[in-house]
N, C-alpha and C positions, 0 to 999 in steps of 0.2 A: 741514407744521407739526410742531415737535417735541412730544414727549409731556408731558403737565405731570405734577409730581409734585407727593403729596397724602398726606394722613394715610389710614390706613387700618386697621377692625378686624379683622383677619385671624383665619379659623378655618383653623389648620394641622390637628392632630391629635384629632378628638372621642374624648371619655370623660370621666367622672365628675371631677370638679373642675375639668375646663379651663378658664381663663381666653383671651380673646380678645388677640392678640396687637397692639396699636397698633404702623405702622409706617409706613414711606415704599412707598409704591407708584406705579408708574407708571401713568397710564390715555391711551387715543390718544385722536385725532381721533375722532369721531362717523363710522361709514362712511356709505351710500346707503341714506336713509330712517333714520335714524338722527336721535336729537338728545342733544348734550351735557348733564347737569341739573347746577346748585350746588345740592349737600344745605342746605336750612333747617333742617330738623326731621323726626325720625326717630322712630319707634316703634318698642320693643320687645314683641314677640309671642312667645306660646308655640310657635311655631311655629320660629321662629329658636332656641328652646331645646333643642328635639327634635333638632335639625341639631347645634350644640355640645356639644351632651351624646352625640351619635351613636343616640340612638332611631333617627332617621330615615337614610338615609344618603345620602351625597354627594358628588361629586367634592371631592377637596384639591389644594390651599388655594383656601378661597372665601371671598368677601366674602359676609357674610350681610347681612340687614334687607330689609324687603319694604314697610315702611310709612312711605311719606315726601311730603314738599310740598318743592318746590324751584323755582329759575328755568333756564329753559331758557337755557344762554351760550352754546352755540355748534349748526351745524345740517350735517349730514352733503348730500352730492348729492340732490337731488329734495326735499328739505324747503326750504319757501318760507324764506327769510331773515328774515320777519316774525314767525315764530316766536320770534326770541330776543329775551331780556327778558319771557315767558310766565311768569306763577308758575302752578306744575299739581301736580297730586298723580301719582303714581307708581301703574299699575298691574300687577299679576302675570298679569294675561290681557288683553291684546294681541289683536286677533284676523287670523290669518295673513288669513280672509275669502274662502278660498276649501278649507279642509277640508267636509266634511260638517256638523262644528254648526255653524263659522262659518255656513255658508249657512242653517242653520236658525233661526240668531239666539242660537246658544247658548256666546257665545264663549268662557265660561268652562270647555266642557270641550275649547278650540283643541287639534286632535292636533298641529300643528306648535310651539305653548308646550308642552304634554306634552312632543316629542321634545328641543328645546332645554332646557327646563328640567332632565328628567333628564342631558343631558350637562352641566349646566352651565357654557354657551355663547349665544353671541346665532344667529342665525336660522342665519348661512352657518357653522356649528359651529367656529368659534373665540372668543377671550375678545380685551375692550378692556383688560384688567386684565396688569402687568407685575410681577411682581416687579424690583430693579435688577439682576439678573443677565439675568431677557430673559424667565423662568418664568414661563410662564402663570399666573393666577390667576384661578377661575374664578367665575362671575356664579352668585349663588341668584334662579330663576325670573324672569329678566329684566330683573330691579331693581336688588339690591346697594345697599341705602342705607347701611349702617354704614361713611361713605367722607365724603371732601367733596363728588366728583363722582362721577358715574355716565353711563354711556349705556344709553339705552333704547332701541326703537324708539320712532317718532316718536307711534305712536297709544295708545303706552304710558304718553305724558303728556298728563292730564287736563287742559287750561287753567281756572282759578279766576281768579273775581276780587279782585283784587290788596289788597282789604280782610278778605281771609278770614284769622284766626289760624291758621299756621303749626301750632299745637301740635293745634286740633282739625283743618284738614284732613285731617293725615297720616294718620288714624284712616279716613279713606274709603279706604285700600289696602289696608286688611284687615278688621281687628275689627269698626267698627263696623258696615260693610256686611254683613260673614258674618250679622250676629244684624238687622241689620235687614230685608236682602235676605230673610232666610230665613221673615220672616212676611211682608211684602208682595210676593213673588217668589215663593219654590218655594213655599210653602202658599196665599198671595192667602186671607188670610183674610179674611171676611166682616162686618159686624156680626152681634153678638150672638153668634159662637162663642165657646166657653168654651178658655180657653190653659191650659195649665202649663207652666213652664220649669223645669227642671231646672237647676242653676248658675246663681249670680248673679255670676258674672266680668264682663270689659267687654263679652264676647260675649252673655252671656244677659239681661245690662242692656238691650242693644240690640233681642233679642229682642224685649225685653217692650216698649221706647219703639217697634218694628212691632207691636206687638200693640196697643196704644192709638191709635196710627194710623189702624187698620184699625177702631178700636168694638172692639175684642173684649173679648167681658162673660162670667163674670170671666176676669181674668189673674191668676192663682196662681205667687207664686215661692216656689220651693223650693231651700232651700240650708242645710247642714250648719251654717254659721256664723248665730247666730242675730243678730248686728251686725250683717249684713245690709239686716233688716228695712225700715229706715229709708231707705237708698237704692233698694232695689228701689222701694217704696211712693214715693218720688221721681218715681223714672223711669214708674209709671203701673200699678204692681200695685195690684189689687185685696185682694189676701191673699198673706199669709206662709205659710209651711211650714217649722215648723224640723226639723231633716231627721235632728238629730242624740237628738230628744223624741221616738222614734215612729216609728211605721208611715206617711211619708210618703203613700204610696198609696191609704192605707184615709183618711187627710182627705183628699186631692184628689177622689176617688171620691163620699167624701160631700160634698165642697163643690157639687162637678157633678152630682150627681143622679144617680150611677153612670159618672163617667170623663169626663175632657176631649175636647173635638171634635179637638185638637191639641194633644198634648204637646213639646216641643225637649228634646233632651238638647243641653245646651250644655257640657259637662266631658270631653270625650274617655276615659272611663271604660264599659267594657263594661257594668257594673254598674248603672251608674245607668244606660245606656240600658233595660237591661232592666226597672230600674223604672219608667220614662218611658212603656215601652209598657203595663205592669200600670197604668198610672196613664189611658190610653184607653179613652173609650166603645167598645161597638159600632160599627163602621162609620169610626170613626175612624182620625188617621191620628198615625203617629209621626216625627218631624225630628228625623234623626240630622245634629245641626251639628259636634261636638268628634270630633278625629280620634287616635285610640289610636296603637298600634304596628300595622303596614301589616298583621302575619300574627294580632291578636286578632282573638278570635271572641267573640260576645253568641248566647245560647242564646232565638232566640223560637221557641214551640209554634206549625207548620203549621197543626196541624186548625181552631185556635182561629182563624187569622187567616182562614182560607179560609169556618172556617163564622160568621164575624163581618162578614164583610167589611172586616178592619184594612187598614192601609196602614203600612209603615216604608219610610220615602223618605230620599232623603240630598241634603243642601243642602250644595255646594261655593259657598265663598265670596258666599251670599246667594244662588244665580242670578244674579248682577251684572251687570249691562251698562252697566260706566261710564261712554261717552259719555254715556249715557242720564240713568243712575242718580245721578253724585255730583252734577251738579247740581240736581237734585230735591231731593238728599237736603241740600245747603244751600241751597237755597230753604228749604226746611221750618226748619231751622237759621236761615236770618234773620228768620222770621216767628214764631218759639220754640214751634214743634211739635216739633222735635226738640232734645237737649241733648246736642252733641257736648261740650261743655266741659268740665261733671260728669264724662264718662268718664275723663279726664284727671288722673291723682291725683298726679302729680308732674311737674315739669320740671325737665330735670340739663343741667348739661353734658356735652358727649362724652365728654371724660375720664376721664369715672366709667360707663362705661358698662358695667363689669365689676361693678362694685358694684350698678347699677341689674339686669343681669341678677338676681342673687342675691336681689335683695327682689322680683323678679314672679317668680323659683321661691317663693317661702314663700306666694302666695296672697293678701298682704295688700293687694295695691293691682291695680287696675284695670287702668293703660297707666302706663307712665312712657315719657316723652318727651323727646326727646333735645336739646338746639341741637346746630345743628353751624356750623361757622364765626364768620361775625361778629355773629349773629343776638342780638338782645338778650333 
């Protein structure tokens, strides 16, 4: 079959004011185990911003976007043919299933997504992505949504049921899971442990709707912007902290009776981790969710953690196991235990999808969410 050609948001060259470049690219056939998705609906994440701005770095030219809901249109050799016309969500961790965590159940840290991801290539280390001249164009972590279509591997698409909004599934390939996964996954908090999150983004919002989940009494959000207030307290906070009045640390400390069972820094700021941890009881533990620049360093005192017995753990992507995980995680969502929708602060079309970047740089909105194609 011939290659279809499709819009595409191209990150040629990162630095400081780049815009994404919308163009025609070419994407193949789905190979062996492989399946074809049409983009619905896309999320813009911080993460995608790190990459275009070159925080992070990356093979060039790559399609970015890592957060999306789409239909599976067409199915590579060894993927059953019943697969297509699936609407699924998109994931970043795949698991090859036979590395060391796959086997342990820990697919999120797959070394074979690890080694694809950093070349930015699918499994057999080449790209589905063409420019019209034949120029590779490479995949970010296996997904590539800022596109029409995409190929994944085949257990890289979630299947959903076909009544789920597009605008909040896409939210289960990143954000929401990172801050939900990370209280009922990597901490498995209990009733009646006492939370603080640090950042009230769409990451530390999610946090806190696992922290309600779980009973945990109180949940304390803590965030610079004191507007805030009102949606954190939404999503299932018990108390405010405004971050920007004060000694943060010295109210959480006193709200808890001397320090939370489990604090999240949810802001990717060394900074605030280290007040996330000054903000831990005894014996407690700290969830490092937000991801800085690869070579920052956060200064936490030995003696203190060893002669406290602290814990600072770090939650990649929730501990996610999305077979598993996204549809639990709208089960909860159709029974209105959880609110993927609220996270959702805008819906744009593609087109503007350079402009929608630049408003989730300034901090003021949550997710904005993309259409893409014919989607209403």
């Amino acid at each position: 079959m011939a290659r279809l050609t499709m819009k595409a948001a191209v990150c040629d060259a990162p630095g400081e004011g780049d815009v994404l470049a919308i163009r025609d690219v070419e994407i193949d056939d789905p190979h062996e185990m492989e399946v074809r998705v049409k983009i619905l609906a896309t999320g813009i994440c911080r993460s995608d911003i790190h990459y275009l701005r070159g925080v992070w770095a990356h093979p060039k030219p790559v399609i970015l976007g890592h957060e999306a809901c789409g239909i599976v249109e067409s199915v590579g050799p060894g993927v059953p043919k019943s697969r297509i016309g699936e609407k699924v969500v998109l994931t970043f961790t795949p698991s090859c299933g036979h590395c060391r965590f796959c086997v342990a159940g820990r697919s999120v840290l797959c070394e074979e997504v690890a080694r694809a991801a950093a070349a930015g290539t699918m499994w057999d280390d080449t790209t589905r992505f063409f420019e019209r001249d034949g120029t590779p164009v490479h995949h970010l972590s296996l997904v590539s949504s800022f596109c029409e279509y995409t190929i994944v591997p085949h257990n890289g698409a979630i299947r959903i049921e076909d009544d789920v909004p597009e605008a909040e599934a896409c939210l289960l390939g990143c954000g929401a899971m990172a801050g939900i996964g990370a209280a009922l996954n990597t901490a498995a908090l209990r009733p009646g442990e006492s939370v603080a999150v640090f950042g009230c983004g769409g990451v530390g919002l999610s946090v806190i709707q696992g922290a309600k989940l779980c009973n945990a009494l109180p949940i304390i959000a803590v965030d610079v912007r004191p507007e805030k207030e009102a949606e954190a307290r939404r999503f299932g906070a018990t108390h405010f902290v405004d971050a920007s009045a004060g000694d943060p640390v010295a109210v959480v400390r006193d709200l808890t009776g001397g320090g939370a069972d489990y604090t999240f820094e949810a802001t990717g700021q060394t900074e605030i981790a280290e007040l996330a941890y000054k903000a831990t009881c005894r014996a407690g533990t700290t969830v490092l969710i937000g991801q800085p620049t690869e070579n920052a360093l956060a200064g936490f005192p030995p003696y203190w953690i060893a002669q406290d017995e602290n814990r600072v753990i770090g939650s990649s992507y929730g501990s996610t196991r999305p077979m598993i995980d996204f549809p639990k995680a709208l089960r909860l969502a159709r029974h209105g235990l959880l609110d993927l929708k609220s996270l959702v602060s805008e819906v744009w079309t593609f087109d503007r999808i350079n402009e929608a970047i630049a408003l989730v740089e300034t901090g003021r909105v949550n997710r904005i969410v993309l259409r893409v194609g014919d989607v209403a």
